[in-house]
C-alpha positions as a Markdown table, in Angstrom:
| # | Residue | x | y | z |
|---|---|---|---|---|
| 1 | Unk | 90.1 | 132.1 | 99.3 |
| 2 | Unk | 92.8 | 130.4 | 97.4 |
| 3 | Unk | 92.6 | 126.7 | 96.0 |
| 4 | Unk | 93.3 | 124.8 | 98.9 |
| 5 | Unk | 91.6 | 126.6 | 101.5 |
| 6 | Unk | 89.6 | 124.2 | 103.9 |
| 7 | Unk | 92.6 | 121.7 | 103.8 |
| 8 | Unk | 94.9 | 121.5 | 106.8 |
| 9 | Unk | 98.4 | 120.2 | 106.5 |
| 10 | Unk | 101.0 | 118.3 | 108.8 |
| 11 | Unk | 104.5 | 117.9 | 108.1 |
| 12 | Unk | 106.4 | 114.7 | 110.2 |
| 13 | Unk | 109.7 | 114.2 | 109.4 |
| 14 | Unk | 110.0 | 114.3 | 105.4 |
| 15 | Unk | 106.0 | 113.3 | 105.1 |
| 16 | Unk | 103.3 | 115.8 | 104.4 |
| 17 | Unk | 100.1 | 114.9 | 105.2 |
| 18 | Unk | 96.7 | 116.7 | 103.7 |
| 19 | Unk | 93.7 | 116.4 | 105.3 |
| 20 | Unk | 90.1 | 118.3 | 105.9 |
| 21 | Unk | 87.5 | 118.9 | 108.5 |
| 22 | Unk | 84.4 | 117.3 | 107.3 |
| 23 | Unk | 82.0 | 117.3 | 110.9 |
| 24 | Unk | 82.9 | 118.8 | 114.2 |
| 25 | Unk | 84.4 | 115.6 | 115.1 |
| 26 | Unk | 85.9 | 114.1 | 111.9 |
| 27 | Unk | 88.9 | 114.6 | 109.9 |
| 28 | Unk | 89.6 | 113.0 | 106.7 |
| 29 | Unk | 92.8 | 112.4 | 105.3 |
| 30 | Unk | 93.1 | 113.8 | 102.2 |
| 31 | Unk | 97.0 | 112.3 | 100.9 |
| 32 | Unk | 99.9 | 111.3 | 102.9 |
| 33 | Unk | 103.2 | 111.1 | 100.7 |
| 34 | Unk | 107.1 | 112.4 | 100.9 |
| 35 | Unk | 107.1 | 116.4 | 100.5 |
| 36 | Unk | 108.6 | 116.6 | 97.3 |
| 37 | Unk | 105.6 | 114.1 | 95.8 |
| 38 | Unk | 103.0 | 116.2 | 97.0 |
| 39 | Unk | 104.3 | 119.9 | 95.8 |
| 40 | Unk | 104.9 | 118.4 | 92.8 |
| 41 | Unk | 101.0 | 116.4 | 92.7 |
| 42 | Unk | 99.6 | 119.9 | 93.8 |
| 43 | Unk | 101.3 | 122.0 | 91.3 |
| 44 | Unk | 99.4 | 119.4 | 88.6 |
| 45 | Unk | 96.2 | 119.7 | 90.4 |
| 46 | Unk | 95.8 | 123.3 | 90.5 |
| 47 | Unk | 97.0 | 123.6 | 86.6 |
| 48 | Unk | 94.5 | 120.9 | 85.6 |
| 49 | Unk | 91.8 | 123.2 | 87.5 |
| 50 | Unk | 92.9 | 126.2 | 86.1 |
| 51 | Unk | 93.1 | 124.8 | 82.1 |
| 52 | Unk | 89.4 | 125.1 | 80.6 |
């Protein structure tokens, strides 16, 4: 299981959306932003998860 598993994503147009199941019938959305924004937003997640 990697970093972002449980989160589902949606690409429309040049938007990526992120978003989780949270009940059977509920999604929430996560972050909504161009695709370049939110490659580079991950990238700094998962470093800032990783550093100690």
């Amino acid at each position: 299981m990697g970093p972002l598993s449980g989160f589902n994503r949606l690409r429309i147009g040049g938007l990526r959306i992120i978003s989780r199941q949270t009940h059977a019938k509920e999604i929430l959305l996560e972050y909504a932003n161009h695709r370049d924004v939110i490659y580079e937003l991950s990238r700094e997640i998962l470093a800032s998860k990783q550093s100690p």
